[in-house]
LOTIVEX-22659 format. One record per residue (C-alpha): residue in one letter; y negated, z negated, x negated. Coordinates in steps of 0.02 Angstrom, whole numbers, plus 50000, padded with zeros to 5 digits. Layout:
BEGIN
AYZX;...
//
This chain:
BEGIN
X490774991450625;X491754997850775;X493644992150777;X493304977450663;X493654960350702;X493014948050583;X493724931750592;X492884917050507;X494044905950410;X494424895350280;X495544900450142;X496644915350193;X498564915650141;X498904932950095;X500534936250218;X502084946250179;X503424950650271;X504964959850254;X506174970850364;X508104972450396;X507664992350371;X509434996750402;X509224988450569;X508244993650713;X508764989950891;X510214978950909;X511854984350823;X510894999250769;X510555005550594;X508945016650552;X509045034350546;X508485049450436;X508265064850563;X508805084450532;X507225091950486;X507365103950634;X507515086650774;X506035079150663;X504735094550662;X505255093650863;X504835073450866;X503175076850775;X502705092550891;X503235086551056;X503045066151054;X501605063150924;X500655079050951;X500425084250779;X500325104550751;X500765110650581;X499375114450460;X499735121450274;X497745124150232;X497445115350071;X495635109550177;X496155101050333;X494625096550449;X494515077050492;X494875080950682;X496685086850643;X496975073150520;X496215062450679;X497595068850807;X498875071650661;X499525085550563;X501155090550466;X501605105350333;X503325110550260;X503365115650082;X504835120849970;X503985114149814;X503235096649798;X501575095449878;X500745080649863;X500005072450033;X498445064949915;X498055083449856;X497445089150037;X495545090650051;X494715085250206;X493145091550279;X491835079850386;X490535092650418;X489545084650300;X490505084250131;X492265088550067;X493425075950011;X495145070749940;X496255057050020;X496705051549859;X494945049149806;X494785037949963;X496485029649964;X496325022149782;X497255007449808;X498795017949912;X499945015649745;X501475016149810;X501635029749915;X500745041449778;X502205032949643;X503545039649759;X502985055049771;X501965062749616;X502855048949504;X504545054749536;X504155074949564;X502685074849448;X501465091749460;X502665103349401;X504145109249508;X505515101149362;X505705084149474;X506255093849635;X507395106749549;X508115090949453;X508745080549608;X509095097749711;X507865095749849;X507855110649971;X506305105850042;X504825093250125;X503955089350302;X502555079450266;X501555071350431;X499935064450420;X498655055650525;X497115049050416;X495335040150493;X493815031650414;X492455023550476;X491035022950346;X489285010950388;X487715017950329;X487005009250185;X485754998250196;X484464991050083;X485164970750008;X483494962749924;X484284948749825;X483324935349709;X483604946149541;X484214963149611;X484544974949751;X486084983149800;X486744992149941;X487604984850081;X489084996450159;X490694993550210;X492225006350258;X493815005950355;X495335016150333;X497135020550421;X498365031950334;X500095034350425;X501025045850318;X503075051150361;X503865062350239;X505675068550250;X506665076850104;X508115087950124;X509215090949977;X510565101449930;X511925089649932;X511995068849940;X512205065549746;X510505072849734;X509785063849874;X510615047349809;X509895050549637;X508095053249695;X508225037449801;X508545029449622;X507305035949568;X505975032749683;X506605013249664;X506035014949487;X504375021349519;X503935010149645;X504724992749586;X505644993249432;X504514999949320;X503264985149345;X504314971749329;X504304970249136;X502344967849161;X502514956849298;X503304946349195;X502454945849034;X501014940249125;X501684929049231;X502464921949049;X500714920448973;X499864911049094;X501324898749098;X501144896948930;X499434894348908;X498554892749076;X496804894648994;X497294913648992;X497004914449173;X495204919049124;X495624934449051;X496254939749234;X494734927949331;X492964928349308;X492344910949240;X491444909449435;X493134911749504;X494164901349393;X494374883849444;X494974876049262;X495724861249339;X496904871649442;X498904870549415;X499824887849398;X501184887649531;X502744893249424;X503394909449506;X505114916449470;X505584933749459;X506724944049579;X507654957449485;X508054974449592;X509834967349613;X509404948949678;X508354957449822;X508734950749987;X509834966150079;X508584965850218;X507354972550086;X508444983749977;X510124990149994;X511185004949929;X512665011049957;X513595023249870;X515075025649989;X514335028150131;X512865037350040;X511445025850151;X509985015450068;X508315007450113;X506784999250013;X505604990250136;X504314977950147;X502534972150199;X501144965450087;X499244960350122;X497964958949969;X496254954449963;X495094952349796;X493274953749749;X492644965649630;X491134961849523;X490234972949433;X490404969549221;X491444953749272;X491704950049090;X489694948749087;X489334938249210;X488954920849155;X488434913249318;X488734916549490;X488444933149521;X487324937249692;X488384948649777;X490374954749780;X491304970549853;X492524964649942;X494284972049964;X495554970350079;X497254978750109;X498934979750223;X500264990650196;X501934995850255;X503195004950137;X505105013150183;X506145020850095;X507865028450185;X509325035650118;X510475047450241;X511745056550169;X510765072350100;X508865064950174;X507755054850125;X506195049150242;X504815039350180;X503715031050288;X501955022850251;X500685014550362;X499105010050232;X497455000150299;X496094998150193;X494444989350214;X493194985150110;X491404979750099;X490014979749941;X488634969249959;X489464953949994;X488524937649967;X489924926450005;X490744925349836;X491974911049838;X493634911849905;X493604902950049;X492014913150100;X492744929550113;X492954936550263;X494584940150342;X494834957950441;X496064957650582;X496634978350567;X497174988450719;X498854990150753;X499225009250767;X500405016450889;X500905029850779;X501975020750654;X502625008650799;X503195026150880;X504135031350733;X504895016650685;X505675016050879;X506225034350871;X507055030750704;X507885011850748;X506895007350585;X506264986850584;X504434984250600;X503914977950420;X503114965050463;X504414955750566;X505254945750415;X504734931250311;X505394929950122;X504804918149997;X503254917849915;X503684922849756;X504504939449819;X502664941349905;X501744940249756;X502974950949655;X502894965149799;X501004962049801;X500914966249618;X502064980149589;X500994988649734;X499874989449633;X498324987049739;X497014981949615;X497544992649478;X498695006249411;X500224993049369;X499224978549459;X497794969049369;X498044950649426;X499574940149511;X498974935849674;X498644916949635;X497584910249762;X497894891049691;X496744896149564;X495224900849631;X493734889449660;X492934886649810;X491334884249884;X491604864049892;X492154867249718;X490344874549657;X489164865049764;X490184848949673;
//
């Protein structure tokens, strides 16, 4: 496919890496713009014209669009027309938990959520692309299957005004819940189990996947208050806040995993990258999302060490905003690797409230089978 760099490798190390959000340039702290200096940023430097149809045809979501709405509208519920079919982003976005969390989990469909916290009212910006291969025919020994593959970007910036910065504060709170807290009472239940009985790791791994001799690494479990400040911060004085990291996933999907008893012939393959802000500004909030999503069905390399790796484009838009807005570039801090899997999980990439903890240690490889 056009844009795609695959890189062979051996066993990839899913990355993470986390920002000093309240810092941008030197001595600088991020920002939250006036709605009125932000429409003006998204007009005039990114080129985006505003667009309220509930339709939105992929050229404008190619160039990038905005719309300002006084009751929650959610950026997933925009259709988009191809030419050739209509379409939701949230249907294609599947794995883009978080920023749906922050925004339908803490407004919900009714209008109760943005009465509650006193919002006045939203600019949403949006700049979406897909590349989807034609499928093709895969004879295999014992089946055929299609072989496709699809690559997405989603940069989404959305700014909420409020009445007053209790309300905004509140919201923030809020949003923390639905994006982290919540899942950290499954995170570590899990995490708990397997410790406990290691054998349990085939309830998350299919038998082909599971390497039985493996050792669980022993992960600890970072509480919303034990976050490192260049990941979270609030502060109540001064009415300022932030919530922001990076986190890369990959994982196969099998079809009836449960079922298979041997090595199945193909996988789809799945791969993610994602970066996720939250700031707090006195009666604002702006969150900011840059989501990358590949993935690939048909895939006859089924071991871990197999899979390919996909180097993503680096977009200009985010880099733009996060520059306008002194915010730190996501990716630009290392934390521990507990913190990444955590962060991985509560994503929630794979699943709803995240399937399996991201434990490559466990996974057999090709060496492994041919043994």
């Amino acid at each position: 496919m056009k844009r795609l760099q695959k890189v062979i490798s051996g066993c990839l190390a899913a990355s993470m890496m986390l920002p000093l959000a309240a810092c941008g340039k030197k001595g600088g702290k991020a920002e939250v713009p006036e709605e009125e200096d932000f429409i003006k940023y998204l007009e005039e430097k990114l080129g985006a014209d505003e667009n309220d149809d509930k339709t939105v045809d992929i050229d404008d979501c190619n160039n990038g669009f905005y719309y300002v709405a006084q009751s929650f509208s959610s950026p997933f519920g925009r259709n988009i027309s191809d030419g050739k079919m209509n379409f939701k982003i949230a249907e294609s976005m599947q794995s883009a938990r978080a920023l749906r969390h922050v925004t339908s989990g803490v407004f919900g469909s009714s209008t109760s959520g943005w009465q509650d916290y006193g919002v006045e009212d939203m600019v949403c910006y949006m700049k979406y692309d897909y590349d989807l291969s034609d499928a093709k025919k895969l004879e295999l020994e014992t089946t055929t299957t299609s072989e496709q593959e699809c690559e997405q970007y989603l940069t989404c910036a959305m700014l909420f005004t409020f009445d007053d910065e209790d309300g905004a504060e509140e919201c923030f709170k809020k949003m923390m819940e639905e994006v982290f807290t919540n899942f950290l009472d499954d995170y570590e239940n899990v995490l708990q189990t397997i410790e406990e009985d290691p054998a349990r790791m085939k309830l998350y791994y299919a038998p082909f996947m599971f390497d039985e001799d493996a050792e669980f690494q022993v992960r600890d479990v970072i509480k919303l208050k034990k976050l490192p400040e260049d990941v979270y911060k609030l502060d109540s004085k001064t009415h300022t806040g932030h919530f922001s990291y990076h986190a890369d996933h990959r994982w196969a999907g099998v079809a009836d995993i449960y079922r298979v008893k041997d090595v199945p012939e193909w996988i789809k393959y799945n791969q993610v990258s994602m970066d996720f802000t939250i700031l707090l500004q006195d009666d604002r909030i702006m969150v900011l999302c840059q989501y990358n999503e590949y993935w690939e069905s048909g895939v006859t390399d089924v071991y871990y060490d197999e899979w390919p790796q996909i180097q993503f484009e680096e977009k200009d838009t985010i880099g733009s905003i996060y520059k306008k807005y002194n915010v730190k570039d996501p990716k630009k801090i290392e934390l521990s690797d507990d913190l990444k899997t955590e962060l991985i999980y509560t994503s929630g990439f794979e699943r709803d409230k995240g399937s399996t903890i991201f434990s490559p240690e466990v996974y057999k490889t090709s060496d492994q089978a041919d043994a």
